[in-house]
NUVO-206695 format. One line per 8 residues: number of its first residue (from 0); for each residue x, y, z of N, C-alpha, C, CB. Coordinates in nm, 4 decimals, decimal comma. Glycine has a CB too. Example, Ala and Ser with C-alpha at 12.3 -4.5 7.8 and 13.67 -1.06 7.14 Angstrom:
2
0) 1,3190 -0,5690 0,7800 1,2300 -0,4500 0,7800 1,3200 -0,3300 0,7800 1,1308 -0,4473 0,9046 ~ 1,2850 -0,2250 0,7080 1,3670 -0,1060 0,7140 1,2900 0,0030 0,7870 1,4084 -0,0598 0,5725
REM end
This chain:
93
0) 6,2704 16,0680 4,4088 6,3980 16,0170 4,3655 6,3960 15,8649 4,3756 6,5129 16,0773 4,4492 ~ 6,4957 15,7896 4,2864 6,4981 15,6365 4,2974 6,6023 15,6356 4,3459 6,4863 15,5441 4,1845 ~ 6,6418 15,5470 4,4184 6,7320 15,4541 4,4650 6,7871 15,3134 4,4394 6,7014 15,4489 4,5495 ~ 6,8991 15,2607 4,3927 6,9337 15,1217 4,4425 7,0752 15,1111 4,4839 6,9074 15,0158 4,3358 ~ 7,0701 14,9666 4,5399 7,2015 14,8941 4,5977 7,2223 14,8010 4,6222 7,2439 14,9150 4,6798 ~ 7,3430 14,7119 4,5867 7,3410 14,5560 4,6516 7,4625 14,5736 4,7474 7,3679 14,4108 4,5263 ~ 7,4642 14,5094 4,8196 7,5398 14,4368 4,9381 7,5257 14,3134 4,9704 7,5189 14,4862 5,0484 ~ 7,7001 14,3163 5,0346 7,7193 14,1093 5,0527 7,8050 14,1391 5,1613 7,8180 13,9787 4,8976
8) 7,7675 14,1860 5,2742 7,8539 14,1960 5,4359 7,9501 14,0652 5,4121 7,7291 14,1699 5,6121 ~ 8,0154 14,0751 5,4996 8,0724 13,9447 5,5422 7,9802 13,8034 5,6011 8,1641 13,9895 5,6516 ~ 8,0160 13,7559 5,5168 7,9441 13,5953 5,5835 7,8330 13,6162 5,5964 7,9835 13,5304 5,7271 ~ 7,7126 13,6996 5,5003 7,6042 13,7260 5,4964 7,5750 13,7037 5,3561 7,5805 13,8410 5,5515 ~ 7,4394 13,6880 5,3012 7,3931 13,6793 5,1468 7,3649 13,8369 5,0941 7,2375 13,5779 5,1317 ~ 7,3983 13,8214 4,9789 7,3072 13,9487 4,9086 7,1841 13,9894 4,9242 7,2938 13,9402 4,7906 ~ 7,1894 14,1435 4,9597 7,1167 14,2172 4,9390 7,0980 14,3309 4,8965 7,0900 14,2133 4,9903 ~ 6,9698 14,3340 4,7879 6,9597 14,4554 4,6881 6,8307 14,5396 4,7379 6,9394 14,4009 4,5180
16) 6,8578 14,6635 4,7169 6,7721 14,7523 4,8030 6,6903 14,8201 4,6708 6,8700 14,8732 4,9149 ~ 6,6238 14,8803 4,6298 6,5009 14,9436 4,5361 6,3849 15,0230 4,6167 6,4207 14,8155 4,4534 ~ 6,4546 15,1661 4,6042 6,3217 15,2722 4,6710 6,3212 15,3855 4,6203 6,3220 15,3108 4,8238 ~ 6,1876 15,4605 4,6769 6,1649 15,5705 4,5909 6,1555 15,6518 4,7201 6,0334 15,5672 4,4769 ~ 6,2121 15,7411 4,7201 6,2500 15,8490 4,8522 6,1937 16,0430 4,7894 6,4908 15,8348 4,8832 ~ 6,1514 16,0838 4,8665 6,1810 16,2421 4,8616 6,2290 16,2666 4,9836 6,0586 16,3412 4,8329 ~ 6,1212 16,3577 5,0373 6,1875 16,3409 5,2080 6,1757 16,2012 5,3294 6,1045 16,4655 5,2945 ~ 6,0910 16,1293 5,2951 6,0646 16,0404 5,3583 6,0530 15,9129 5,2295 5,9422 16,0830 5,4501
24) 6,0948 15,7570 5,2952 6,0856 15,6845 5,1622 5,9215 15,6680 5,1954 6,1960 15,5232 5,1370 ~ 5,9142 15,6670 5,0006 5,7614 15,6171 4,9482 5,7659 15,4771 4,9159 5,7057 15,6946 4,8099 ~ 5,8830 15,4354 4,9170 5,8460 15,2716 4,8720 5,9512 15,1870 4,8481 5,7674 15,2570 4,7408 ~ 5,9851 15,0792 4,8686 6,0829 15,0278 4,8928 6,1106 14,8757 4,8579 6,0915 15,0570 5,0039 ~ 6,1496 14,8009 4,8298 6,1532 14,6434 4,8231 6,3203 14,5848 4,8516 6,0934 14,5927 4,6519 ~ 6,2938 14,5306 4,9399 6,4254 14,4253 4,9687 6,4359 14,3294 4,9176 6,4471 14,3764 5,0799 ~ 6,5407 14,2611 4,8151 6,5354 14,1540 4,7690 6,7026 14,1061 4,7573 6,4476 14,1645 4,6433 ~ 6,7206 13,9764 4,7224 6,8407 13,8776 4,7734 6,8432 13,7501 4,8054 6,8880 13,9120 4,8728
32) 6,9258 13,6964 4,8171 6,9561 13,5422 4,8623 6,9694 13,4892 4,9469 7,0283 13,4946 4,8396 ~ 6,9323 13,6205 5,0496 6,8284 13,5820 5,2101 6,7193 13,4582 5,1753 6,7047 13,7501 5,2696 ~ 6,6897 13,4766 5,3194 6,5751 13,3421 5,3313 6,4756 13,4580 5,4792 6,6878 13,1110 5,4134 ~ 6,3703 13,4994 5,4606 6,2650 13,4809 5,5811 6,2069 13,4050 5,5960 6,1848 13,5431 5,6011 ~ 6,1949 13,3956 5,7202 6,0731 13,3069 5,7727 5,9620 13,3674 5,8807 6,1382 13,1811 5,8445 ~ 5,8117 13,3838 5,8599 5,7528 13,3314 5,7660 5,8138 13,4309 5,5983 5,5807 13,3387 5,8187 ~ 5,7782 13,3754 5,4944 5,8338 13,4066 5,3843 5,7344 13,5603 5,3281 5,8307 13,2593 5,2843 ~ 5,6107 13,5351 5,3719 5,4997 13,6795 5,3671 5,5869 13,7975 5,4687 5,3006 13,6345 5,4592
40) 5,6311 13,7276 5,5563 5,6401 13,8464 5,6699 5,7636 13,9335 5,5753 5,7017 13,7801 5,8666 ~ 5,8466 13,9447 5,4718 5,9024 14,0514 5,4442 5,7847 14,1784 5,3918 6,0099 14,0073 5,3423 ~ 5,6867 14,1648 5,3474 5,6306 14,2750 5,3599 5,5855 14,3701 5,4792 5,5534 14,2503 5,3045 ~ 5,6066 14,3004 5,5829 5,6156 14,3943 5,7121 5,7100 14,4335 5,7263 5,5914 14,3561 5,8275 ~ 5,8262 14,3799 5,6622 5,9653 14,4639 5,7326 5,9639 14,5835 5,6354 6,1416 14,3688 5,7275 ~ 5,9694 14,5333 5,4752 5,9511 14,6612 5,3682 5,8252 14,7584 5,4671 5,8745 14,5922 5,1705 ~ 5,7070 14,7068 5,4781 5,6259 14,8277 5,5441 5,6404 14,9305 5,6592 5,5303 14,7807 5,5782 ~ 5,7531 14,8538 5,7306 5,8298 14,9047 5,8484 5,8850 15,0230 5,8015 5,9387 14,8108 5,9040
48) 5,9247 15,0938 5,6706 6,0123 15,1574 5,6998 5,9931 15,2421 5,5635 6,1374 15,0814 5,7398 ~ 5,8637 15,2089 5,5298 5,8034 15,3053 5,4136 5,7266 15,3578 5,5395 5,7043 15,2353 5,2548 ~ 5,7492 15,5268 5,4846 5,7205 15,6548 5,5703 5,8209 15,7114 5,6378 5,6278 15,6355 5,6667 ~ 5,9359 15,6471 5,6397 6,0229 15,7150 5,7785 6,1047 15,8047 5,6753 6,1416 15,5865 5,9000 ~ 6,1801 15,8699 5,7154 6,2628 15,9739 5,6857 6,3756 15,9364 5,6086 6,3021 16,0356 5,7969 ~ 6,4064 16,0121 5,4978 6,5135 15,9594 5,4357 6,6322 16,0413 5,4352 6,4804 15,9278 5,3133 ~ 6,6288 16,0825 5,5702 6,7334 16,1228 5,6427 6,7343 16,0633 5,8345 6,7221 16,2943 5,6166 ~ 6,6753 15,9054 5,7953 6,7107 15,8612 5,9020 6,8454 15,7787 5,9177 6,6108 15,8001 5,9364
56) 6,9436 15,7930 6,0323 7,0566 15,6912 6,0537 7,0440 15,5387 6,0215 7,0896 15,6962 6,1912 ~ 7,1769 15,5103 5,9721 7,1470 15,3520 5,9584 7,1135 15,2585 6,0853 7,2727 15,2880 5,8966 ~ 7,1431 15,3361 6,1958 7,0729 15,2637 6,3321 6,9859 15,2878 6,3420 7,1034 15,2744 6,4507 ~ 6,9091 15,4073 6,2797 6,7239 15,4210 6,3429 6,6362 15,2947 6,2158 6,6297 15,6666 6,3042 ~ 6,7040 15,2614 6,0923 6,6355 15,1614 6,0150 6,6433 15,0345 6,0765 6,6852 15,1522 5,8826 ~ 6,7964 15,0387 6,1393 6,8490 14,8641 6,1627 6,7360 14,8733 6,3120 7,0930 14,8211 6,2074 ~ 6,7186 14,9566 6,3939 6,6407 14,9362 6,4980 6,4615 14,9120 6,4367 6,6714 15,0743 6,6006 ~ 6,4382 14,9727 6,3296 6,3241 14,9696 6,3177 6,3078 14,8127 6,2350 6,2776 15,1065 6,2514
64) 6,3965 14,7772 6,1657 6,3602 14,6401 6,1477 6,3866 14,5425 6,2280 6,3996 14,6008 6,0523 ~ 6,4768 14,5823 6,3220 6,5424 14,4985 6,4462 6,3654 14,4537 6,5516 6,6944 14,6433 6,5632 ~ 6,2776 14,5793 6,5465 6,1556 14,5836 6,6687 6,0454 14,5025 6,5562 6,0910 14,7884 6,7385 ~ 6,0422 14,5216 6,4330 5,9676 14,4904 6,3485 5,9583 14,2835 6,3622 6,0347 14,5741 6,2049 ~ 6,0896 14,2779 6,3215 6,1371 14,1130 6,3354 6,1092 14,0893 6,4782 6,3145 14,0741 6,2995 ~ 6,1586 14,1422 6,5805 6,1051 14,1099 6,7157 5,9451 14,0862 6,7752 6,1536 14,2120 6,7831 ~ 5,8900 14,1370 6,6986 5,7065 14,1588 6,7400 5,6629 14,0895 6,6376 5,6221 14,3287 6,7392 ~ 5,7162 14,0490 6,5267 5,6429 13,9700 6,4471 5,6878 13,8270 6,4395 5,6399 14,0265 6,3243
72) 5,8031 13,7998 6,4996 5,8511 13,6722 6,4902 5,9233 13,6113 6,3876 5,7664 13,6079 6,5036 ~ 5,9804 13,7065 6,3406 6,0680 13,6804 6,1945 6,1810 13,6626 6,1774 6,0691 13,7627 6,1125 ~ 6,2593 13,5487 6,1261 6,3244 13,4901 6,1279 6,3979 13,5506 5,9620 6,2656 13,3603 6,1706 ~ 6,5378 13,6243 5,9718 6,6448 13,7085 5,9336 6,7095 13,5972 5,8770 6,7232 13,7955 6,0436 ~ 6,7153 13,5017 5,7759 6,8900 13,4150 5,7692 6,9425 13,4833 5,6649 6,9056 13,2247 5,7258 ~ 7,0666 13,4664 5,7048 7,1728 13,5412 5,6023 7,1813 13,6919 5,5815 7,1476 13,4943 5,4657 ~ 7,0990 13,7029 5,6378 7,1014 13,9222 5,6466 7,0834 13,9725 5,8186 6,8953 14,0230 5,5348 ~ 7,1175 14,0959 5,7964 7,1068 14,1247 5,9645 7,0239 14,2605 5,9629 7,2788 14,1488 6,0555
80) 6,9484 14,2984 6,0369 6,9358 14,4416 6,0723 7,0258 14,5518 5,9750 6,9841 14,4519 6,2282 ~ 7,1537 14,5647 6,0670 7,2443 14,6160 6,0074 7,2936 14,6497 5,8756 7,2969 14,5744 6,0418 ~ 7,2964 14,5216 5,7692 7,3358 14,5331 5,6956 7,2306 14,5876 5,6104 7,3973 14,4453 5,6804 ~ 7,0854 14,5638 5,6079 6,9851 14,5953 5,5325 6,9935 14,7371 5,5563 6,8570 14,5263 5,5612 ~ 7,0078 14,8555 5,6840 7,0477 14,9199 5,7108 7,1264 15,0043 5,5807 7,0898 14,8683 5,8063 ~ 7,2353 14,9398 5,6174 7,3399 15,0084 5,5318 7,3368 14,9934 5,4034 7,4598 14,9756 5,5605 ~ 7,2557 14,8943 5,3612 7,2072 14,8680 5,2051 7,0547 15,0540 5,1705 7,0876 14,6236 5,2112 ~ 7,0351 15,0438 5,2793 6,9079 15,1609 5,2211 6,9973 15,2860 5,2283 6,7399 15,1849 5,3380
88) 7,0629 15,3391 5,3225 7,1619 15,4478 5,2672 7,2421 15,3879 5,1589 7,2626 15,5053 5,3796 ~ 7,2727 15,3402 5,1590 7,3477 15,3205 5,0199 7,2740 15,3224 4,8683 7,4112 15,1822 5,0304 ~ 7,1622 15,3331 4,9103 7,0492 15,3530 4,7849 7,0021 15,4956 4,7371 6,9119 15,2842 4,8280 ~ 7,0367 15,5276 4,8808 6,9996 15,7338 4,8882 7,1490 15,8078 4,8556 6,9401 15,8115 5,1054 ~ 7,2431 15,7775 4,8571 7,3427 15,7854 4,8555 7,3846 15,8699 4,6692 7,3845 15,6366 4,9082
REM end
């Protein structure tokens, strides 16, 4: 199955979600008017979370990119955990 979604939390930038899910997502891309830093490291967060279940909670994603950004040193502006979160259910949705 495909997925998409954009979101604009409060006092946060857009973000648009694009994945391909059955039971678990196969693939995924985050994109928006965020900023990472380093600017490569979003493919670790997208890689973070291709394989997991696409019947995981929006807290088991926001945690898995929450540990992802933590161990890699990645710097989030304008998006949060959370909201990217709630942008990928909203894609399965």
């Amino acid at each position: 199955m495909h997925g998409e979604s954009k979101l604009k939390s409060p006092g946060e930038k857009l973000i648009s979600i694009k994945l391909t899910y059955w039971d678990r997502i196969d693939d995924i891309q985050i994109l928006g008017d965020f900023f990472i830093h380093p600017e490569e490291s979003l493919a670790l967060l997208e890689n973070s979370i291709k394989g997991m279940s696409a019947g995981a909670s929006e807290a088991e994603f926001a945690e898995t990119i929450r540990l992802t950004a933590d161990r890699n040193s990645i710097s989030m502006i304008g998006i949060s955990p959370e909201s990217v979160a709630k942008a990928i259910r909203m894609a399965m949705s």
